[in-house]
N, C-alpha and C positions, 0 to 999 in steps of 0.2 A: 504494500500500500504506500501510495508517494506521501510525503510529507507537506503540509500546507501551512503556512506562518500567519499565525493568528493569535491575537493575545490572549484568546480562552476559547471554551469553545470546543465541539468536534470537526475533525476533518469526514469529510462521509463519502463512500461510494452508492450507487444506488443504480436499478435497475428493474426487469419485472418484463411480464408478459400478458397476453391475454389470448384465450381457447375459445374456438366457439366451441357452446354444447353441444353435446352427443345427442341430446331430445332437438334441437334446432337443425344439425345435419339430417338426421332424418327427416324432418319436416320442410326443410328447404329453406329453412329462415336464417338470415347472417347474422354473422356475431354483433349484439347489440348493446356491448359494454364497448369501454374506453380508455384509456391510457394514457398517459404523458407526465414528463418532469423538465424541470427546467433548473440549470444553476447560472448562476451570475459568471461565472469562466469557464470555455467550452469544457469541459470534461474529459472525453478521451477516455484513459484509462487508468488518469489517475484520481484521486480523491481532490473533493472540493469545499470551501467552508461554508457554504450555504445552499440551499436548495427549497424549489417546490415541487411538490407530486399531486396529480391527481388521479384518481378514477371516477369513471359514470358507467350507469348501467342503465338504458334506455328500458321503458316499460315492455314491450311490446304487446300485443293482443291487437283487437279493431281498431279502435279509437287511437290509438297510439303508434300509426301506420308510416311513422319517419319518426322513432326515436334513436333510431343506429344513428343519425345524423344529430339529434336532439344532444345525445352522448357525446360525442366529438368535438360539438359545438362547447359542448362543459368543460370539459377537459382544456379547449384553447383556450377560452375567456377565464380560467382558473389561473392555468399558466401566463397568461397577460397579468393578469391582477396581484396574482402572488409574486410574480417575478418582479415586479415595481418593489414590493415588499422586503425581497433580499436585496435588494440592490442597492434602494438609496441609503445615504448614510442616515436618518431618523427616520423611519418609516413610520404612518401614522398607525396610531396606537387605537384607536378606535375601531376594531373587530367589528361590530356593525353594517358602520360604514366601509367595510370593503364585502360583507356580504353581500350590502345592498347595490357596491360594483360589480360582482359578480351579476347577481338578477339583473341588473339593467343590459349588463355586456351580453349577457344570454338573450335575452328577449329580441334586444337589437339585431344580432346575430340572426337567429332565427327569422325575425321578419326578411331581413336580406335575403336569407336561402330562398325564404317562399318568395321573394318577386323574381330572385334567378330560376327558379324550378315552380312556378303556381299550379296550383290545385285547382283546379276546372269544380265550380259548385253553385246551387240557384238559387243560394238565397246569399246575402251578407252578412259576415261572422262580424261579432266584435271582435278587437286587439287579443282579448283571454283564448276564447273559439279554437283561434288560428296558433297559440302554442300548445294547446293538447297535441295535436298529433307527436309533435317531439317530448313529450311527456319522460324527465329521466331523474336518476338520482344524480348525488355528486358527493363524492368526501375525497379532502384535497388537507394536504398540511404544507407548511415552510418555516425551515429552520433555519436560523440566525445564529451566529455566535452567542448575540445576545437576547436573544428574547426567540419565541416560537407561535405557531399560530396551528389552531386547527377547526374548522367548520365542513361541517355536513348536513346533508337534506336526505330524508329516507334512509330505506336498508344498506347494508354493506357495513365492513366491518375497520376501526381502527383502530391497531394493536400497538405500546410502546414497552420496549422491552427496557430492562434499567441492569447495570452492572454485575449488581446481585444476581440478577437470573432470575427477576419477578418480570412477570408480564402486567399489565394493565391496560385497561378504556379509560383513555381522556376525556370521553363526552358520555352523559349519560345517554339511558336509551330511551325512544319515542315513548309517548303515553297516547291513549286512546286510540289507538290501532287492533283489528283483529286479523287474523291469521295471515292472508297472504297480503293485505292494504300494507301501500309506503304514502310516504308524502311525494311530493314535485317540485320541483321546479317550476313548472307550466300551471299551478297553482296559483289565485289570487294574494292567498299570505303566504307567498314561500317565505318571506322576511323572516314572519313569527315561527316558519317551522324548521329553523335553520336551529341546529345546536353546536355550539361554538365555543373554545378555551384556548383563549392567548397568557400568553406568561411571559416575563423577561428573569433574567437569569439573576441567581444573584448566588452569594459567594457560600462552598459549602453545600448549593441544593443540589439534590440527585438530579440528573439530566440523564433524558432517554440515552442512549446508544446504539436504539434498534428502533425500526420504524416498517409495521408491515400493513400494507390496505390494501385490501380486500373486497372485490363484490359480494354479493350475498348466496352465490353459487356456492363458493367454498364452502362457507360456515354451513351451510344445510346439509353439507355431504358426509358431516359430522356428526356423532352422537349428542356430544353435549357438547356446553359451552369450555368446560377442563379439556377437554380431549381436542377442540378447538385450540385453547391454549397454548398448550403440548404442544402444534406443530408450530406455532409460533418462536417457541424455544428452540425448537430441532434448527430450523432455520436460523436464527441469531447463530448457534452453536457451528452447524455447518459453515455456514459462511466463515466464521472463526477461526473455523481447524482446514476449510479447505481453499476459501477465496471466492469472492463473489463470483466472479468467471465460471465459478466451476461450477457451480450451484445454477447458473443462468443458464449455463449448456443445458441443464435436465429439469428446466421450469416448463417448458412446452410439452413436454411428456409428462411429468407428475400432475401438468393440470389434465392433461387429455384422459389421464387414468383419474383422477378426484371425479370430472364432469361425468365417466363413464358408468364408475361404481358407486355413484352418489348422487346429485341432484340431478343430472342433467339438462342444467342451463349452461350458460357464460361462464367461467370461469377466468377471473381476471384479479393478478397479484403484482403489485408493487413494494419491493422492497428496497432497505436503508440501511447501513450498517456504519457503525460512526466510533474513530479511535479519538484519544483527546490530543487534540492540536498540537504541534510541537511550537514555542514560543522561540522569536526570533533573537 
């Protein structure tokens, strides 16, 4: 792992993949999750002091008939938004307010797709109408030296792993949802359904050093939420003993076997592995 001169802080590599599902190849349907990261200096192949990640996982069903795009479309305007974030030297601190840049970047987005690609229909939708179809989730994090950030809308999973070899959720989870309902994006109050935790660093506190997100494919392929967990560790750990590279080699195959023998949706993982900084 190269060395990155930072006066605190991890140096991180990061990487990940996304499957379509085993129930969606047979059905003919593409892969309707999303992926992307971004850091502030190209990255290559070595580690870098900051970064953002997202994933989306677009609904699919009738009503939701361009959210493979609705998904992509997240994923960009995340990596817009949060890459502002690591970048400048005081980013703003108000986690809200960049949620509420994300929703607008999204919407905007979306309306564009639809006047490059419009939907032929007889009556006229309102503004709301016209972002169901792209109907998706999103959970996205960006780490700092100094401070961190993480927000999400709907299912999907994010996992931070700490020194000790504890795993934990930074956000709590939805309320008033049953079985298969998520929230949206494409949603009137995505604002209020956004759950969200920023932090800035300070001297002595545990800081993640593993950083795993997940669509909500994975985690149902599982029994419980410990056994969930569990692979969360396994991975910290591998990565560890064997290097990100080598673990990325066989993420396209361990999701293709997760989606096969377990839910068969999407499966889509992003992961972070983070040493502490070498000071200069």
């Amino acid at each position: 792992m190269a060395d990155i001169m930072t006066a605190n802080g991890m140096a991180w590599l990061l990487g990940g993949a996304s499957v379509r599902g085993a129930a969606h190849v047979r059905r003919g349907v593409p892969n309707q999750d999303a992926i992307g990261w971004v850091t502030p200096v190209a990255p290559g192949e070595a580690a870098v002091p900051a970064f953002a990640a997202a994933i989306a996982d677009g609904h699919g069903g009738a009503a939701y008939y361009r959210s493979e795009a609705g998904a992509r479309l997240a994923v960009d305007v995340a990596k817009a938004v949060l890459g502002r974030f690591i970048e400048v030297p005081e980013p703003q601190d108000d986690a809200h307010a960049i949620v509420e840049a994300v929703i607008s970047g999204w919407r905007q987005a979306v309306i564009q797709d639809l006047a490059a690609n419009p939907v032929e229909s007889d009556w006229v939708e309102s503004e709301q109408e016209r972002l169901v179809p792209y109907g998706t989730t999103l959970a996205a994090v960006a780490f700092r030296p100094d401070r961190m950030l993480t927000l999400q809308i709907g299912d999907g999973d994010v996992l931070f792993g700490y020194p000790d070899g504890n795993v934990e959720r930074p956000l709590p989870s939805d309320q008033g949802l049953f079985g298969e309902q998520t929230y949206s994006l494409c949603l009137d109050d995505a604002a209020r359904r956004f759950r969200v935790y920023a932090c800035r660093r300070e001297d002595g506190q545990a800081w993640p050093d593993f950083v795993m997100l997940s669509t909500d494919g994975v985690s149902k392929s599982f029994a419980d939420e410990n056994t969930f967990r569990s692979i969360a560790r396994d991975y910290r750990n591998s990565i560890r003993k064997m290097g990100l590279p080598s673990v990325l080699d066989q993420l396209e195959k361990w999701l293709n076997d997760v989606s096969h023998r377990g839910s068969g949706d999407d499966v889509t993982l992003c992961l972070a592995v983070g040493a502490p900084a070498q000071v200069a």
